[in-house]
C-alpha positions as CSV (number, residue, x, y, z in Angstrom):
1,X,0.0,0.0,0.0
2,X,1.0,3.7,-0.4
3,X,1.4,6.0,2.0
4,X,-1.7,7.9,2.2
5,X,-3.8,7.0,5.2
6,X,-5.8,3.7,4.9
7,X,-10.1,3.7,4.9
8,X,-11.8,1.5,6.7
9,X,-15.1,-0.6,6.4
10,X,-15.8,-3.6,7.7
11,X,-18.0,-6.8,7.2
12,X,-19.7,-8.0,10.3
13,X,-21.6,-10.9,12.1
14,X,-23.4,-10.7,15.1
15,X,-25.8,-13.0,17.0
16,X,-28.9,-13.0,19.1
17,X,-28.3,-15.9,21.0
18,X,-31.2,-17.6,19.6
19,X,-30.0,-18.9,16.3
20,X,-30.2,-15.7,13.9
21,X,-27.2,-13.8,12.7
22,X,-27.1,-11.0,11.0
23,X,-24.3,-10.0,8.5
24,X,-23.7,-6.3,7.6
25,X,-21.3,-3.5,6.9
26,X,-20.6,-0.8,9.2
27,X,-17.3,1.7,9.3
28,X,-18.1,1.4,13.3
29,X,-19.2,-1.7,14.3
30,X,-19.6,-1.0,17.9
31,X,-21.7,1.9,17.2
32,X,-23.9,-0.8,14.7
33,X,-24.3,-2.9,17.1
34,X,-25.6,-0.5,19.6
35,X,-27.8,0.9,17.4
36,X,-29.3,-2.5,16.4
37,X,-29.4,-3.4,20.1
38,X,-32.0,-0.6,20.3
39,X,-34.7,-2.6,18.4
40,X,-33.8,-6.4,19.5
41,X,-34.8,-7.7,22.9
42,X,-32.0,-9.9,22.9
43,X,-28.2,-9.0,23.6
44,X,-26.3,-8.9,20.3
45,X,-22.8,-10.4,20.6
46,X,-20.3,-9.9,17.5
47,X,-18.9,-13.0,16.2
48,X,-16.9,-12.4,13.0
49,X,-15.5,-9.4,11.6
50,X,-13.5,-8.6,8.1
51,X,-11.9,-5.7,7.7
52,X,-11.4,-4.0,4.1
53,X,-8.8,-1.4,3.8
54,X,-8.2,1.3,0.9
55,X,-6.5,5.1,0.4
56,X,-10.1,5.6,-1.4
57,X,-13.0,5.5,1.5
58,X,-15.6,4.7,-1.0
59,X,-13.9,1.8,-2.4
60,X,-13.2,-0.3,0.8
61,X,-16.9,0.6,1.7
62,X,-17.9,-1.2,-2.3
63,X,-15.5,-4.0,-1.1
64,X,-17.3,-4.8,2.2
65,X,-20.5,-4.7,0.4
66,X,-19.2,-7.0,-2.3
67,X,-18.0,-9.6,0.7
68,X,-20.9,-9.1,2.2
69,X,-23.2,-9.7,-0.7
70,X,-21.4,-13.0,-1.3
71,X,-22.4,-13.8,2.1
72,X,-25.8,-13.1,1.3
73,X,-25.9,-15.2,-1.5
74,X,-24.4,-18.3,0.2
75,X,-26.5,-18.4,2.8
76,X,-29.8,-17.7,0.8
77,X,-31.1,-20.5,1.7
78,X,-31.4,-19.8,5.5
79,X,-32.4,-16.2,4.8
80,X,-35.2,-15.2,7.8
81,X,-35.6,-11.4,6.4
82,X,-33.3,-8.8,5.5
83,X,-29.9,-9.5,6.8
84,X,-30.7,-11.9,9.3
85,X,-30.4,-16.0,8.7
86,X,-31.0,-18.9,10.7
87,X,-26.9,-20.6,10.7
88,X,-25.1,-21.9,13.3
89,X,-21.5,-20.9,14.2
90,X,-19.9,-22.9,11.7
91,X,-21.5,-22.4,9.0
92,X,-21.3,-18.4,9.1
93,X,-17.9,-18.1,9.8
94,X,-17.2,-20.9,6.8
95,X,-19.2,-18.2,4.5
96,X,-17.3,-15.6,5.9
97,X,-13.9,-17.3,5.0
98,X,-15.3,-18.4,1.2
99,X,-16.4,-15.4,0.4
100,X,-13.5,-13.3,1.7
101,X,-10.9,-15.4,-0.4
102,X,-13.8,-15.2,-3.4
103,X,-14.1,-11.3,-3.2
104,X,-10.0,-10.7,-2.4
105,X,-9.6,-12.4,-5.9
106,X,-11.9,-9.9,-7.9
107,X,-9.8,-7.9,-10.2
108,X,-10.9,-4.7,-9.6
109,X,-10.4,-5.2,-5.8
110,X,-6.9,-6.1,-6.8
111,X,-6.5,-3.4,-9.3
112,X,-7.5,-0.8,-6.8
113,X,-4.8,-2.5,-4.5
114,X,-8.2,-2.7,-1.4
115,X,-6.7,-4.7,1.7
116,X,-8.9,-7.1,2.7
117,X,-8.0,-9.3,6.0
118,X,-8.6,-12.9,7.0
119,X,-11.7,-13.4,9.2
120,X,-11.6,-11.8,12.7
121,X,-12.9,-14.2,15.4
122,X,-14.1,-11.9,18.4
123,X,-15.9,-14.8,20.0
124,X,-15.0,-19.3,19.8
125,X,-17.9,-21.2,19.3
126,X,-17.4,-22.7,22.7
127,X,-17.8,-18.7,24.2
128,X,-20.7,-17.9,21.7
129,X,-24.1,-17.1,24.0
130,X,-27.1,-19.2,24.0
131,X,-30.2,-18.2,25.3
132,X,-32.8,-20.1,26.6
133,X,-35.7,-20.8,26.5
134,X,-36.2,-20.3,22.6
135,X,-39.0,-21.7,20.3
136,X,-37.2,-22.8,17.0
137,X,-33.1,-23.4,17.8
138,X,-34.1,-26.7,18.3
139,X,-36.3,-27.6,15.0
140,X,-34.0,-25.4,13.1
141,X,-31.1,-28.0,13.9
142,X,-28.9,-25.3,15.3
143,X,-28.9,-27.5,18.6
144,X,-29.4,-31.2,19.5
């Protein structure tokens, strides 16, 4: 990279404890997840995070969004509504990884020299919050 000071955007996942993630794109992903907090009953706790990196701010926000499409599209199949999709740990970070190698290949990501890092696990499986009682985590096949 050059010398010019580096933008940031990042692509994140967080949980409700009851078997929904959500995956999104924030430049502040504290201040995301507070805001979401607001308007969800249940504490948010963030899981994954990738972190896209360019001298051009609009252009490491387009490369979150393109990572974070792909993870869309992945997991479109256990799409709830909007962002938000009934996976378990596993699979959502494996989505995350995928489609960060996928999206770091992309030519014009490459061309416009955008950084973007390996998966960054803020929580193990073994630490990830579960909270009981819940109606569906159990028909859903997130837990035996």
């Amino acid at each position: 990279m050059t010398d010019k000071p580096l933008w940031q955007c990042s692509v994140y996942a967080i949980s409700d404890g009851h078997g929904n993630m959500k995956f999104g794109v924030a430049k502040d992903i504290p201040n995301r997840i507070k805001t979401l907090q607001t308007g969800n009953a249940h504490p948010l706790q963030l899981l994954f995070e990738v972190q896209c990196f360019c001298t051009v701010a609009c252009e490491a926000s387009w490369a979150a969004h393109q990572v974070e499409t792909d993870i869309h599209k992945r997991l479109q199949d256990q799409r709830m509504t909007g962002e938000w999709f009934a996976v378990d740990y596993e699979d959502a970070l494996q989505a995350m990884a995928e489609s960060t190698v996928r999206c770091a290949a992309v030519p014009r990501i490459k061309r416009l020299q955008i950084e973007i890092d390996d998966v960054i696990v803020h929580v193990q499986e073994h630490e990830h919050v579960w909270y009981w009682p819940t109606s569906d985590v159990y028909e859903r096949g997130l837990v035996e």
